[in-house]
C-alpha angles and dihedrals in degrees: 000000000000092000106118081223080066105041094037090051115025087090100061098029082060093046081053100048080040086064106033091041102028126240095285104048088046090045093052089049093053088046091044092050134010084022110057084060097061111024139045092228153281110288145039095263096046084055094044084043094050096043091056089046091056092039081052094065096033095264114137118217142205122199112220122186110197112201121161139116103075124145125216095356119199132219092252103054089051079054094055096049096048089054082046084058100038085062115037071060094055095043090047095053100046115120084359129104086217142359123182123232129182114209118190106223090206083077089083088048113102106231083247103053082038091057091038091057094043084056087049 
């Protein structure tokens, strides 16, 4: 995972599987595969699943969404993603005195502001 062969070309291998295998045959590989190493699902209910397995053995747990590199967000996709959150925050603290969750902030860059400041 750390190959620049990986990093430089995973995007547009996976635009091109996206295209030869459609979007849900390439999205169940990469869960199948790269993705159950790093996260604890798709969903809501992979991540609610996974988080009782881990409390079960005495493991805690923080629930993190990623979201960056769009380009040209609209208003109604940040939206989205804050009702997403608003949720996933809802769903994890039900029936619990407490539930951790990370938020980037860079979900809410633009792909642009966040480019302009890296040259900076």
């Amino acid at each position: 995972m750390a190959s620049n062969l990986f990093i430089n070309y995973s995007l547009a291998g996976m635009q091109i599987s996206y295209r030869l295998l459609g979007i849900r045959m390439t999205n169940r590989l990469i869960e199948a595969t790269a993705a159950s190493i790093f996260t604890g699902g798709v969903t809501l209910q992979d991540l609610v699943r996974e988080i009782n397995l881990l409390e079960h053995r005495g493991v805690g747990t923080i629930s993190m969404s990623v979201v960056e590199g769009l380009r040209n967000v609209s208003e109604q996709t940040l939206d989205e993603f804050l009702q997403f959150s608003k949720e996933t925050i809802r769903i994890m603290t039900e029936g619990k005195s407490e539930a951790h969750f990370a938020v980037k902030l860079t979900a809410f860059v633009s792909m642009e502001i966040m480019e302009k400041l890296s040259l900076i």
